[in-house]
C-alpha positions as CSV (number, residue, x, y, z in Angstrom):
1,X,0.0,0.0,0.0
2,X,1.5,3.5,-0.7
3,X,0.8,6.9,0.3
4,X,0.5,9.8,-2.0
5,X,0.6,13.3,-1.2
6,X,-1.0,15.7,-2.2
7,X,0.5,18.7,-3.7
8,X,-0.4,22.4,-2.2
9,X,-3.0,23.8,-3.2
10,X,-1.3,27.4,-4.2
11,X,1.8,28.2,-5.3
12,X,4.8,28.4,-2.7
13,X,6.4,31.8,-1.1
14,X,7.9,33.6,-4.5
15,X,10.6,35.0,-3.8
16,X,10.6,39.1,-2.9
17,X,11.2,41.0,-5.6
18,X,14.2,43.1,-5.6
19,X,12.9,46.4,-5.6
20,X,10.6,44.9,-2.4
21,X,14.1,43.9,-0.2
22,X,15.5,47.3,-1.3
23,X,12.5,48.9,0.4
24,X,13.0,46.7,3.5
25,X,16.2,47.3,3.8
26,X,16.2,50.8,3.0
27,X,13.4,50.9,6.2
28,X,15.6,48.8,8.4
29,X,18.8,50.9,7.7
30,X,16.9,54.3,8.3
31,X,15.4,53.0,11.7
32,X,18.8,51.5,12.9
33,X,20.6,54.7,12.2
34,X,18.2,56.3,14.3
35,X,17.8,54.2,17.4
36,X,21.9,53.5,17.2
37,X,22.5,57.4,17.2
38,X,19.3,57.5,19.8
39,X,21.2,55.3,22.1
40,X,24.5,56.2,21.4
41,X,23.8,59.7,22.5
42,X,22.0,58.7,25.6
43,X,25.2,56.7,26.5
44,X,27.3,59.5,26.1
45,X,25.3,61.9,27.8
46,X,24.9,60.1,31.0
47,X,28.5,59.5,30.8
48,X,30.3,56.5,32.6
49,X,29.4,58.3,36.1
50,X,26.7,55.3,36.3
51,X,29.4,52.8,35.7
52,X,31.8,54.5,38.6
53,X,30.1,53.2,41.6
54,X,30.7,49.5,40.4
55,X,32.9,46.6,40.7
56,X,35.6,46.8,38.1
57,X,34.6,43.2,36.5
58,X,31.1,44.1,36.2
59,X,32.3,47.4,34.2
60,X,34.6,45.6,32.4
61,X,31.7,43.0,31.2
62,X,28.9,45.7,30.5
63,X,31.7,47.5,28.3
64,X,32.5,44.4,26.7
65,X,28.1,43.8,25.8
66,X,28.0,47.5,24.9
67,X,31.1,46.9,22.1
68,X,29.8,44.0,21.2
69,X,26.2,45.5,20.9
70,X,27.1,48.6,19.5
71,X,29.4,46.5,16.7
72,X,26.0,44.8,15.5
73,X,24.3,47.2,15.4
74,X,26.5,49.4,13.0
75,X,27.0,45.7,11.3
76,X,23.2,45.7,10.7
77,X,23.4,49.2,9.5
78,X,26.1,48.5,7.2
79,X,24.7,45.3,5.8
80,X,20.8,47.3,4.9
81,X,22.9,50.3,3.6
82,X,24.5,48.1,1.2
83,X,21.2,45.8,0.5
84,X,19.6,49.3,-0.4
85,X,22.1,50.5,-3.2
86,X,23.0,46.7,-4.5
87,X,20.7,44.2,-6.1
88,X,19.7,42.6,-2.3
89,X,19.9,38.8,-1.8
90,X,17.0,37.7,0.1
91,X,19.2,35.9,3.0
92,X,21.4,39.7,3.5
93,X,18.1,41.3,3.8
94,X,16.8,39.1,6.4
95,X,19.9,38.5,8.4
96,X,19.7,42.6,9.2
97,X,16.9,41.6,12.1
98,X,19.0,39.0,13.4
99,X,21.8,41.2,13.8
100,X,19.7,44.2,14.5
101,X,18.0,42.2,17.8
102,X,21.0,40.2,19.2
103,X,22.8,43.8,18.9
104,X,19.5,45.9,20.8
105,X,19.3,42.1,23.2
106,X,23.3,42.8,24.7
107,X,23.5,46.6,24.7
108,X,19.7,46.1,27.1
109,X,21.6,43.1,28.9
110,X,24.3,45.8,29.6
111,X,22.6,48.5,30.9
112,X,20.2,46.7,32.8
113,X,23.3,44.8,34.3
114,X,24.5,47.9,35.5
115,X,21.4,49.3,36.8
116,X,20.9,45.7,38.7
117,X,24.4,45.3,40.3
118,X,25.6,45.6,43.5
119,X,27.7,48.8,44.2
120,X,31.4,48.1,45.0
121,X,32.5,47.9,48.1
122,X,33.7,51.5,49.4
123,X,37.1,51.4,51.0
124,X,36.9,52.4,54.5
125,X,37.8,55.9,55.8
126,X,41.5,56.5,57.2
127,X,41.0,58.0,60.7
128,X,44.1,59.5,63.0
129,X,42.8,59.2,66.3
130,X,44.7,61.2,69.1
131,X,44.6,59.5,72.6
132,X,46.3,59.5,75.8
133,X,49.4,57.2,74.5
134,X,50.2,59.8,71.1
135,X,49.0,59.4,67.7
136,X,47.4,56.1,65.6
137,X,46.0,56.4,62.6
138,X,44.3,53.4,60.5
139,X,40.6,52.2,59.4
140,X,38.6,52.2,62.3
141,X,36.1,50.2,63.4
142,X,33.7,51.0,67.3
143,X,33.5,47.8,68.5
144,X,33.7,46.2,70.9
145,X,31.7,48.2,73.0
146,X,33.9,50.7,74.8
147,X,36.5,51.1,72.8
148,X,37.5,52.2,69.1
149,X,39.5,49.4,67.3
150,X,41.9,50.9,64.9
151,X,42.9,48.1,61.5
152,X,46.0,49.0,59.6
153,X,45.4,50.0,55.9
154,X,47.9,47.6,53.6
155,X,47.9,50.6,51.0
156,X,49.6,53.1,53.4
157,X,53.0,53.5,53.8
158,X,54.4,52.7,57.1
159,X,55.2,54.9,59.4
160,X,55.3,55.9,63.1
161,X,51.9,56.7,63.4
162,X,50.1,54.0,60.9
163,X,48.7,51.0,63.1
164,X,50.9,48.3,62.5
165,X,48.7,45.4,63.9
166,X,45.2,45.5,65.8
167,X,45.0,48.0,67.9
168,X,41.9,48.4,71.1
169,X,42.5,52.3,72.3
170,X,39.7,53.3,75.5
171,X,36.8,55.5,73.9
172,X,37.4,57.5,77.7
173,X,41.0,57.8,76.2
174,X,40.7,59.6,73.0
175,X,41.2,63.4,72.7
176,X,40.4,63.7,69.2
177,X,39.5,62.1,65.8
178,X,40.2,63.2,62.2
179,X,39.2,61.8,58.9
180,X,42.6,62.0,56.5
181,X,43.2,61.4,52.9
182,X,46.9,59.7,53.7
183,X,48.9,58.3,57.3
184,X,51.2,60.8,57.9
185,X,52.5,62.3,61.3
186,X,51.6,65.8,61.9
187,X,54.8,67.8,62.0
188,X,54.6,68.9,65.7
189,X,54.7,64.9,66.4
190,X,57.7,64.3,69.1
191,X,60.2,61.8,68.2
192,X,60.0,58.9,70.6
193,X,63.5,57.8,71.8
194,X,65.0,54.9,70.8
């Protein structure tokens, strides 16, 4: 026993006239230009200030999307400017969405990335305490309860004031406290004898 099948009814797809792709494309070129320059301007208005804030890997990555984006995008454009002044093939015509929506996909992936990550960590603030036993300075910290814990900070230079280990100094003990950009002794420090 066979099977025969029977044969469509209408004819199939025809394929697009040329003068039909070069009206597609000349539409897809002409509304990529203007969201790409739309977007592009937006990016370069808010600057990278939204970017700041953020761990360096995660700028790193929504740079990298934003490139990558941005290149198929202008691809896209490239490919519908040249389907518009060419005889179009059918296949260059309809790759321009492809390209056009994988490109608007990671520059959205990268902004929203942005907006959606945690801010980096700040770095803690350099204090020089002054208390009954001279001068410390380090990150500080109020606990335990009664006394002000001072950390050394690895990326100061060491010198006689900078806390070299852990250091516990009585709250009743302190005289002063300043917030400072750098460790560095005050020049009216005394010299402790050897």
């Amino acid at each position: 026993m066979s099977v025969e099948l029977a044969a469509p009814d209408g004819p199939t797809d025809p394929a697009p006239s040329p003068e039909s792709l070069r009206t597609q494309a000349a539409a897809w070129r002409n509304g990529l230009t203007a969201v790409t320059a739309l977007l592009a301007a937006a990016l370069i208005v808010r600057g990278p200030d939204d970017l700041a804030e953020l761990h360096w890997t995660v700028r790193l990555l929504a740079g990298a999307l934003l490139l990558a984006g941005f290149a198929l995008l202008v691809r896209a454009i490239l490919l519908a400017a040249t389907a518009t002044a060419t005889a179009p093939a059918s296949h260059d015509v309809a790759s321009v969405p492809r390209l056009a929506v994988t490109g608007l996909g990671l520059v959205g992936i990268a902004v929203l990335g942005a907006w959606l990550a945690p801010a980096a960590p700040a770095p803690g603030k350099l204090i020089q305490l002054t208390y009954d036993h001279g001068i410390i300075c380090g990150l500080v910290s109020l606990e335990p309860e009664g006394y002000v814990t001072v950390l050394p900070d690895p990326g100061q230079q060491a010198n006689r004031i900078t806390a070299k280990a852990r250091t516990l100094v009585p709250i009743s003990s302190i005289h002063g406290m300043t917030e400072v950009g750098v460790c560095e002794p005050p020049a009216t420090l005394p010299t402790p004898a050897p």
